[in-house]
Each structure stands twice: as structure tokens, then as C-alpha cells.
C-alpha positions in Angstrom: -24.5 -28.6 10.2 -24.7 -30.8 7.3 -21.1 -31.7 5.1 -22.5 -29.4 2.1 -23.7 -26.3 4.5 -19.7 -25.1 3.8 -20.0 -25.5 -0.1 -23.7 -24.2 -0.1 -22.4 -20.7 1.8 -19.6 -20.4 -0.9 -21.3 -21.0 -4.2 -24.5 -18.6 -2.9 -22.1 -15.6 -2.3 -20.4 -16.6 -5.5 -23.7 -16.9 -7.6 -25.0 -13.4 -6.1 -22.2 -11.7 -6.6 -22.4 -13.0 -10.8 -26.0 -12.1 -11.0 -25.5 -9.0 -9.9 -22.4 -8.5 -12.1 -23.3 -9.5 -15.0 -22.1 -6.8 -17.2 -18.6 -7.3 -16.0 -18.8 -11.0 -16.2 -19.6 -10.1 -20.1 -16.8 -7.4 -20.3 -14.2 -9.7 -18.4 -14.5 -12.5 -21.1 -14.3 -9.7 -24.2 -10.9 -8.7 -22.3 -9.3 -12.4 -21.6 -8.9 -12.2 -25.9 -6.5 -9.2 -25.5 -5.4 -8.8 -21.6 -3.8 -11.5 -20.2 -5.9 -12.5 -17.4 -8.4 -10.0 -18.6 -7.3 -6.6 -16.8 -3.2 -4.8 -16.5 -2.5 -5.2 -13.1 -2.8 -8.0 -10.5 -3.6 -6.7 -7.4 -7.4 -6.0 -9.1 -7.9 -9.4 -9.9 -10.0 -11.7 -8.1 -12.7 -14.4 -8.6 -14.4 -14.7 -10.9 -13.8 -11.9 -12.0 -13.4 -8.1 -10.9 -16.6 -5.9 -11.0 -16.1 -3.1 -13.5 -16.2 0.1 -12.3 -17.4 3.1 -14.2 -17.4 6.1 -12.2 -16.8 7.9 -8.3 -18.0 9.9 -6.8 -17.2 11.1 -3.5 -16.9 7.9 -1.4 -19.6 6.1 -3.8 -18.4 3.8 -6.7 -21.0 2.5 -9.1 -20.4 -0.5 -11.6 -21.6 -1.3 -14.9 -24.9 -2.8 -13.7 -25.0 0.3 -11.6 -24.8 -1.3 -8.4 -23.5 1.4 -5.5 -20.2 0.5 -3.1 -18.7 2.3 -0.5 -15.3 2.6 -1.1 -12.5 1.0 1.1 -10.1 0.4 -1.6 -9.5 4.4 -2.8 -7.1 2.5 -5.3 -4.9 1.0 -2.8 -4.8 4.4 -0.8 -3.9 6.9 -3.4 -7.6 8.9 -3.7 -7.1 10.4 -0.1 -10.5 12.9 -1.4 -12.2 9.8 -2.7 -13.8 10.2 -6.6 -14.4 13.5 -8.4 -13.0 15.7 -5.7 -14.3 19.3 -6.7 -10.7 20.9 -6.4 -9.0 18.4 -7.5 -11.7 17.9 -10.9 -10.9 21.4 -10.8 -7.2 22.4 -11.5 -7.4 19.0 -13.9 -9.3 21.2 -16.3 -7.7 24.4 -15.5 -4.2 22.8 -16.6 -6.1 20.6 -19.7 -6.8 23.5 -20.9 -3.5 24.9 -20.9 -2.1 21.6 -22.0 -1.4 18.5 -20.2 2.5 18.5 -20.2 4.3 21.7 -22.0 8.1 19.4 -22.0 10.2 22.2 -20.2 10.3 23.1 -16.6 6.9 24.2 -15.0 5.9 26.8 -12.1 3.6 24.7 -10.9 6.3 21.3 -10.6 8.2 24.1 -8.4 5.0 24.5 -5.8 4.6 21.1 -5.7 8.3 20.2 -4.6 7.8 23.4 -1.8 4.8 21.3 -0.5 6.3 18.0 -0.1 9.4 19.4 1.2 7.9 21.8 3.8 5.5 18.7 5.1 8.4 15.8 4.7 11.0 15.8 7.3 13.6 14.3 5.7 12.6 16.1 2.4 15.4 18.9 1.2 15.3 18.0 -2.0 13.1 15.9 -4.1 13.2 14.7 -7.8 9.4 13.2 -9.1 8.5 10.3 -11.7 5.8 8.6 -12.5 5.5 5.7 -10.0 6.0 4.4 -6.7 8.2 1.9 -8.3 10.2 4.5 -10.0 10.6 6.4 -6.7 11.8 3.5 -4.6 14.2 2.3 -7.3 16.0 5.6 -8.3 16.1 6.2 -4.0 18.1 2.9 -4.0 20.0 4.4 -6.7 20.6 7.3 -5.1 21.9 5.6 -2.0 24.4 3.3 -4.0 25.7 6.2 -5.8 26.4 8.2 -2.7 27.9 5.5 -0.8 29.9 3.7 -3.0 28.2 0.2 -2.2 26.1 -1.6 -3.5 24.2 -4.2 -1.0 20.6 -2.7 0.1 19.0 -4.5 3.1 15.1 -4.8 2.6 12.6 -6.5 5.1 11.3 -9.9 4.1 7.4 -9.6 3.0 8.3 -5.9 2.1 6.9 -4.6 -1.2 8.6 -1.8 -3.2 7.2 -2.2 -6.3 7.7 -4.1 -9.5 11.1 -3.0 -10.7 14.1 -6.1 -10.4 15.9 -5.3 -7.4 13.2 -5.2 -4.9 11.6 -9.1 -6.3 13.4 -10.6 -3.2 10.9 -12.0 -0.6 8.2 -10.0 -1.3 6.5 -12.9 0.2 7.9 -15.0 3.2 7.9 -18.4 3.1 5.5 -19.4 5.6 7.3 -22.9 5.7 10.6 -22.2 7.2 12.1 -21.6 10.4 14.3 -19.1 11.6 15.8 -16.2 9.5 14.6 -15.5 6.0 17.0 -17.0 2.8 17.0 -14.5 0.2 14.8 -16.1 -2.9 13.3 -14.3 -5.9 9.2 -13.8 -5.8 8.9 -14.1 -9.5 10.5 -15.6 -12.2 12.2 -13.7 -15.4 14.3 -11.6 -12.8 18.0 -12.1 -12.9 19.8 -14.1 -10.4 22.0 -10.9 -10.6 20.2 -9.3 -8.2 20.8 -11.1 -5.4 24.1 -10.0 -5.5 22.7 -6.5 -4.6 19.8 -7.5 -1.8 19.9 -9.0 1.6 17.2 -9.7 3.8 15.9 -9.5 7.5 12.5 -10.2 9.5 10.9 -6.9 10.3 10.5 -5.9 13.9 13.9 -7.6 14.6 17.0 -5.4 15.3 18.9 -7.8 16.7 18.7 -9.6 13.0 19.6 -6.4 11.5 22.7 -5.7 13.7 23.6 -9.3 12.3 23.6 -8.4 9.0 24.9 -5.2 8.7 28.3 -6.2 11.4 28.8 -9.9 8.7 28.8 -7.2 5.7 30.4 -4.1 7.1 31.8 -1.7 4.7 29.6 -3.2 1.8 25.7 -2.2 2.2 24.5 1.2 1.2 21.5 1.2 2.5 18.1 -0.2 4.7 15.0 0.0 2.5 11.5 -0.8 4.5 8.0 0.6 4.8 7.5 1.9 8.1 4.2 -0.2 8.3 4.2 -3.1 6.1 2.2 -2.8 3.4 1.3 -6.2 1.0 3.4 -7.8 3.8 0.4 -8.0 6.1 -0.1 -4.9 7.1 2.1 -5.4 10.5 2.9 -2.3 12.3 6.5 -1.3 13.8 6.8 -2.5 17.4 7.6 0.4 19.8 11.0 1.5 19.4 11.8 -0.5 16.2 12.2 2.0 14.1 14.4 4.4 15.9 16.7 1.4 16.2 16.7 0.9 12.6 17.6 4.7 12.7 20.8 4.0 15.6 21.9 0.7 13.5 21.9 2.2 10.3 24.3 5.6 12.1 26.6 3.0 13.8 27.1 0.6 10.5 27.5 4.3 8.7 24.9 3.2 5.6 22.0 5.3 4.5 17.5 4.7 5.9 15.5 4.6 3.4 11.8 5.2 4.3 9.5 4.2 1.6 6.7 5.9 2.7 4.3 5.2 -0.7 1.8 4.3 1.5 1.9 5.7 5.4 2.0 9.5 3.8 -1.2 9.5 4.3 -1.1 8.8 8.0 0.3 12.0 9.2 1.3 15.8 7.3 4.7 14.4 7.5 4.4 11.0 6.9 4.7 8.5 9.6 8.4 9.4 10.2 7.1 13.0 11.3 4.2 10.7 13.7 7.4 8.9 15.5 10.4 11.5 15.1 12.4 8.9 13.2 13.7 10.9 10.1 15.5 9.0 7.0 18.3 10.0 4.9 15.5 9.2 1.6 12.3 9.0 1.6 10.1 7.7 -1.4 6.4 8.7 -1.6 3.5 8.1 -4.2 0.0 7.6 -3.9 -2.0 11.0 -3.3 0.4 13.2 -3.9 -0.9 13.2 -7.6 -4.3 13.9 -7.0 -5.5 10.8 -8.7 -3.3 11.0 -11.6 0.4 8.7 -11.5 2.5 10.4 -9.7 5.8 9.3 -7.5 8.4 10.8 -5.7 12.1 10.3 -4.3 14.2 12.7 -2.3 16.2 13.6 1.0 19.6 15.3 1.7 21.0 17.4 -0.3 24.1 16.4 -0.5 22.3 12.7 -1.6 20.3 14.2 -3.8 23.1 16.7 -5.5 24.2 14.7 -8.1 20.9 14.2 -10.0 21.2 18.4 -11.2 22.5 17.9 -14.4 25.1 20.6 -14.1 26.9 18.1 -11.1 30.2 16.8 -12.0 28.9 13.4 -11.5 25.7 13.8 -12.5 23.2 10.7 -12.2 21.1 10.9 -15.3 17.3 11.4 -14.7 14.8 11.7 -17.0 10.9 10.5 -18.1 9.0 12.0 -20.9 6.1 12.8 -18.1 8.2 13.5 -15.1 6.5 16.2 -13.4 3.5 16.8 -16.2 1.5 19.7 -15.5 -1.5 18.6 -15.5 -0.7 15.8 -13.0 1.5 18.1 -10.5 -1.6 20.8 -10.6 -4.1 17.9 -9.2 -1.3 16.8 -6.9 -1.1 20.5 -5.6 -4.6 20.9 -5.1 -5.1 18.1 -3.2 -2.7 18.3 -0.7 -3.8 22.0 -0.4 -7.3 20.6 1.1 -5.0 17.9 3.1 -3.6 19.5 6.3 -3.9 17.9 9.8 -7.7 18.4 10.7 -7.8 16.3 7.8 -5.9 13.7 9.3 -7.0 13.7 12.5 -10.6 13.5 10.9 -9.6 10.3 8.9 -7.8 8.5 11.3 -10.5 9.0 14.3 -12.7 7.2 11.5 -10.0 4.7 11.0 -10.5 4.0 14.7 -13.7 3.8 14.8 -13.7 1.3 11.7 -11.2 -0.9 13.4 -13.1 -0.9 17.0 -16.2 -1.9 15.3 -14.8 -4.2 13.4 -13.3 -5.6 16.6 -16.5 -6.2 18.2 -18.5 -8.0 15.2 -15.7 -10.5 15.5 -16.3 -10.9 19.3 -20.0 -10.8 18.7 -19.4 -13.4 15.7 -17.2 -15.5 17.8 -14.4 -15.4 15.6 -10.8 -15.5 16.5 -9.7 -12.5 14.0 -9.0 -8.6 14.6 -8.4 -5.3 12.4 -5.0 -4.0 13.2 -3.4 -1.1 11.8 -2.7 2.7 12.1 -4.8 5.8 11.5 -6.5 5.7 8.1 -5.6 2.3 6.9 -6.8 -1.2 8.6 -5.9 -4.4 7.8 -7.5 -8.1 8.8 -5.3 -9.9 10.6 -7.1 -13.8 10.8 -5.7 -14.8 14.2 -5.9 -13.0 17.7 -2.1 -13.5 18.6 0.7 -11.4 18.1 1.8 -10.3 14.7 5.3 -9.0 14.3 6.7 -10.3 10.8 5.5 -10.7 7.2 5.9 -14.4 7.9 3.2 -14.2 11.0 0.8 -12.2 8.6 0.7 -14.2 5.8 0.9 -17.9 7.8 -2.1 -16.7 9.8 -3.8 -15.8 6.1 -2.8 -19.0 4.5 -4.5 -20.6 7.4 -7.8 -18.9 6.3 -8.0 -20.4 3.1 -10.7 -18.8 1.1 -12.3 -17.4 3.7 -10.8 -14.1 3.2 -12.1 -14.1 -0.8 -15.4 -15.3 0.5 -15.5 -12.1 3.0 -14.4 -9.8 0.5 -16.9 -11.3 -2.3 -19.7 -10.9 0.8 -19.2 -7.5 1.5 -19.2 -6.8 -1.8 -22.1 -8.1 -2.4 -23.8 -6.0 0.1 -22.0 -2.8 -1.2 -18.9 -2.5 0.6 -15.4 -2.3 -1.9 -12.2 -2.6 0.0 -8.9 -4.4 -1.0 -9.5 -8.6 -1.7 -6.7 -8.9 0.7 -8.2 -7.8 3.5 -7.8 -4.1 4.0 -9.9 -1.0 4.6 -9.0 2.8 3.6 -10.6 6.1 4.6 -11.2 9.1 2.2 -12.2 12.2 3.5 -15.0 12.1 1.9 -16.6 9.2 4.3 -18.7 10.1 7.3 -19.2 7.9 11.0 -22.1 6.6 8.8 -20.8 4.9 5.9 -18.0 3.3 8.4 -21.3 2.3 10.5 -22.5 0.5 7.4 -19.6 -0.7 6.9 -18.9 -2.9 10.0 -22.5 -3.6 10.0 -22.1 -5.4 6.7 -19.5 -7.1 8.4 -21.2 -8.3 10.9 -23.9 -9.7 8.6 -21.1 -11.3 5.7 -19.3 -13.2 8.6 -22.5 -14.7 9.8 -23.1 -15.5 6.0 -19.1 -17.4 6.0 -19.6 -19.0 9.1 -20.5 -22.3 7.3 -17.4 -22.5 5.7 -15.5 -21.8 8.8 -16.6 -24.7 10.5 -15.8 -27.2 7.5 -12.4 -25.6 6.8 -11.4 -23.3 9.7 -12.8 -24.5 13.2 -9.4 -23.1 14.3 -10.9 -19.1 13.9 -14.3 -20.0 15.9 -14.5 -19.9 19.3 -15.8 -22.8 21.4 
């Protein structure tokens, strides 16, 4: 294979994909004049630039040269019904009509909170705002306030959102040995709060039992993701998180289970899949039907002090916490959510990741999807992946190769996350995941050029 096969591969996949995009190419340069970096939120970036969508339906998405994707990306998880679910479309207009958000308390917030609580384990009482970021930052709140302390131990590569406290290693540093230091991900967050956050590898107790013995008496609580999200999409080892249950009962601090994005892998959220239940539990995503929606809540004796009438009342409050309209789409979709749902999801999930599994063995490619259930990530290596750090070392390794996949498939009308990761909506049959992994199959013959230039590592002999 000639030196220029590798640079050939990438600029053709490049150059389709801006042919056929050329309406977004237009609108992305009109929006670099007033977004920075042309959209509001970074995880839908990517090069060149990000096809602009303009309407769901279903599973379908259709951009502004009206070329048709499956959808994979479901917003990073959160449409569980895909686009324009009838039910969900539905009680939007119902409550419209009505009015959006009426500023006092609302029949329909009270259905809502029944719902999560009588699905969530560890749910007895819950409190909603606006975003997953909100939830997991008042949760840590919660815990400090209940416990006195103020240290909260998060797993490195873990992502809670964007709020100050959690911007400690939200990714590893793939160049160090041994435990994780503590560092800040971004700047223009105080050095402040690392007085408040420690660290540990995920999947390691033993590291855990460490920290929480050297600082007994001063951490309030464990904060992680029962599957990591950002972090690689690495999955709890068997009996890891029932440990993290025992340590965090012997060292007499609170569990915190953000479960913003494995809600969707069982009724009860992953913790009612395992039998692990928290002390909080922070969720987002579908639970607002497509509209922003986030929620924080677990015992009440935690949770007691955020009723206003409480002697020691923690102040909560957010112009559009628990807005009608949004609590009415939230309620309607997790009516049409129950556990043949699931099941019927996940079994697709499975049957996404197996075929996956065999174009890369047909392809001769040393990669494999991982995951649980409804959500499957690509893990570039065939070995063992049991930390953030082992995720992200094996994608660095990849180079581009993952934007070239992800650029490919797109291409050929497949949407999922740029990262690497696949989501189910209900809405999908075994026929769209069958296109799907044969699109694979045809994008990573189409990247194989570049592979040999840049990763002969991933190609078997």
C-alpha cells in the first residue's frame, strides 16, 4: 500500500461527508460570528463541523440537506422513544395549552415524583431541577449537609457534569503510573475545590479502603456512575459495586449513585439490576421526555432538610424546577417505559454489540463493543478494560481513527456519539441495528488505510 493510501482514505471520507453537508458547512461558519466555536455545547462538536439537524422522527434524523441517519446518539441517551414520540408530542401540547410553567406547586410534578420513587430503589424522596449537573451537585450538597463533612470521593475519568466541584480528573492522565493525583480538567475552576474532592481508580476497592481509612472521620460521601460514562464506557467488575456499598457502611459516609445515564438500563436503574441500593441517587436524561429535566433524591431523613418548613432548611429553588410542561412529557414517557420496554432495548443492545463484535473479527481488527443493555461503547483494544485510564490510553492509541469511523458511518447514514458510542430508542427495530453493523463493516474496510499507516497495532497479522 502506497505512503498516501492513509491520507487518501481520510480526506475522501472528509470530502464526502462536506459535499454532502453543505448546508451545515454554510450555517456552521454564519454561527463561528456569534458561538464560540460555532454551537453551545462541546460534546456536539466535531470536524469540520457538526451536521445540522432539523427534525426526528422516530429513530430517523434528517439534516439540512435532508440526508436520513439512524439515530445512535438519542442526545447522549436522553430520547429513550427516539424523535416526535406520539405520547410524548402529546401531553407537550396538552400542558402548552394550559401553560408551560404556572410558578406554584403542580399535580402533575406530584405524579411525576410517585413514578420515580416507586421505580427507584433508593428513591424516598426526590427534589427535581433542571439538569443532570444540577442533580449531581445539590446530591453532593445534600450529603455534606447531612454528614457534617465535607470531602466527596469521585472515581478518576468520572463525569458529573459541569458544575466546579466535580472538574477533578474528569479525564485520567494516560501518562502516569500508579494511583491517580487529584488535578483540575479545566481551567477557570478554583484551586478551592480540591480541598473538597479526592480521587480513586474505578474497579479498585482496595484503593478505596485506602482512602477512606487515611481520611476517616472527614469524607461525606462516594460519588461514581455505576457504568462509566465519558470515562470510557468501562463497566463495574463483578462484585465492585456492592463493595463500594460495604466500604462506604464500614467508613460510615454516604453512596452516591449518579445514575444520569444507566436509568435507562433497567425500571430501577442499574442499582435495582445488581441489588446495590445508595443512600442518593441522581438521575436525568429521559425522565423529561425530551425536555431538560434532572433529579436528586434518597432517604428521607437526607432529604428532610430541603422542605422549607425544616429547622435547618437547605435552600432550593430554580425558576423552572418542575415546569409543567416538562414534568407532563417526563410522565408520559416513562408511562410507555416499563420492563418489556427494557428487555426489548437491551436484547437490541445485544444484538448491536455481537454484531459489531464479528465485523471487527471479519475486518481483522483488534477492537470490541463493550457495554450493558441499551448502551455500547468502542473499546479500540481486545484486552481488559477496568479504569478510565485503560479506556482512554487504548483511545489515544487510535488517533483519528475513531473521528474517521464516526465521520464514515455518518456518511453512510448512521448518527451515534463521535466518541464512540451507540444508544437504542425504542423506536429501533433488528433492522436498523442490522444496517447498522453492516455500515460498520463497510466504514472499517473504508479506514483500514489509515490503520496501517498510523495503527498496525489494531490489525491483526
Amino acid at each position: 500500500m502506497n505512503s498516501n493510501a492513509d491520507q487518501n482514505a481520510a480526506d475522501t471520507i472528509i470530502e464526502t461527508f462536506m459535499q454532502r453537508t453543505q448546508g451545515s458547512g454554510e450555517w456552521d461558519a454564519r454561527a463561528k460570528n456569534s458561538l464560540p466555536g460555532g454551537d453551545t455545547r462541546a460534546s456536539s462538536y466535531y470536524t469540520p463541523y457538526p451536521a445540522y439537524m432539523v427534525r426526528g422522527e422516530g429513530c430517523y434524523l434528517y439534516d439540512l440537506d435532508e440526508n436520513r441517519y439512524i439515530d445512535f446518539l438519542n442526545n447522549y441517551t436522553s430520547l429513550i422513544h427516539g424523535h416526535a414520540h406520539p405520547a410524548t408530542v402529546s401531553a407537550i401540547q396538552e400542558q402548552a395549552a394550559r401553560g408551560t410553567v404556572l410558578g406554584s406547586a403542580a399535580e402533575v410534578t406530584v405524579e411525576h415524583a410517585e413514578m420515580l420513587c416507586s421505580r427507584v430503589p433508593s428513591l424516598e424522596s426526590v427534589r427535581y431541577c433542571n439538569s443532570g449537573t444540577e442533580a449531581t451537585h445539590l446530591a453532593m450538597r445534600a450529603a455534606r449537609a447531612f454528614t457534617g463533612k465535607d470531602i466527596i470521593v469521585k472515581m478518576d475519568g468520572g463525569y458529573h457534569g459541569s458544575h466546579d466541584y466535580v472538574q477533578v480528573n474528569v479525564k485520567p492522565d494516560t501518562a502516569e503510573d500508579g494511583l491517580p493525583r487529584r488535578r483540575l480538567t479545566t481551567r477557570g475552576v478554583p484551586a478551592a475545590v480540591m480541598e473538597g474532592m479526592q480521587v480513586v481508580p474505578f474497579n479498585d476497592l482496595d484503593a478505596l479502603e485506602d482512602l477512606l481509612r487515611a481520611y476517616s472521620g472527614e469524607v461525606a460521601a462516594i460519588i461514581l456512575e455505576p457504568v462509566l460514562g465519558s470515562g470510557g464506557g468501562v463497566e463495574p467488575q463483578p462484585g465492585y459495586l456492592r463493595g463500594v456499598r460495604q466500604l462506604a457502611d464500614t467508613y460510615d459516609v454516604l453512596l452516591i449513585f449518579d445514575e444520569i445515564l444507566t436509568f435507562r438500563l433497567d425500571v430501577g436503574g442499574i442499582q435495582s439490576a445488581v441489588g446495590v441500593t445508595p443512600d442518593l441517587t441522581s438521575v436525568a436524561k429521559f425522565i423529561g421526555g425530551g425536555l431538560p429535566l434532572g433529579a436528586f433524591g434518597g432517604r428521607q431523613e437526607i432529604m428532610a432538610p430541603f422542605d422549607p418548613t425544616h429547622p435547618q432548611t437547605i435552600p432550593h429553588n430554580g425558576t423552572f424546577n418542575g415546569n409543567n410542561v416538562t414534568m407532563a412529557a417526563g410522565v408520559a414517557t416513562m408511562k410507555e417505559y416499563g420492563a418489556e420496554e427494557v428487555a426489548g432495548i437491551n436484547e437490541l443492545g445485544q444484538r448491536l454489540k455481537d454484531g459489531s463484535n464479528r465485523a471487527f473479527k471479519v475486518a481483522g481488527i483488534r477492537a470490541r463493543a463493550a457495554g450493558l443493555g441499551s448502551i455500547i461503547p468502542i473499546h479500540w483494544s481486545e484486552g481488559e478494560i477496568r479504569t478510565a485510564r485503560d479506556a482512554v490510553a487504548v483511545q489515544e492509541a487510535a488517533r483519528n481513527l475513531p473521528k474517521l469511523l464516526h465521520m464514515e458511518m455518518m456518511n453512510r447514514g448512521i448518527f451515534s456519539a463521535p466518541r464512540g458510542q451507540f444508544t437504542i430508542s425504542t423506536p429501533m427495530t433488528a433492522r436498523e441495528i442490522d444496517t447498522a453493523v453492516s455500515v460498520m463493516a463497510q466504514s472499517l474496510e473504508m479506514v483500514k488505510p489509515y490503520m496501517v499507516e498510523h495503527t498496525p497495532h489494531l490489525l491483526r497479522d
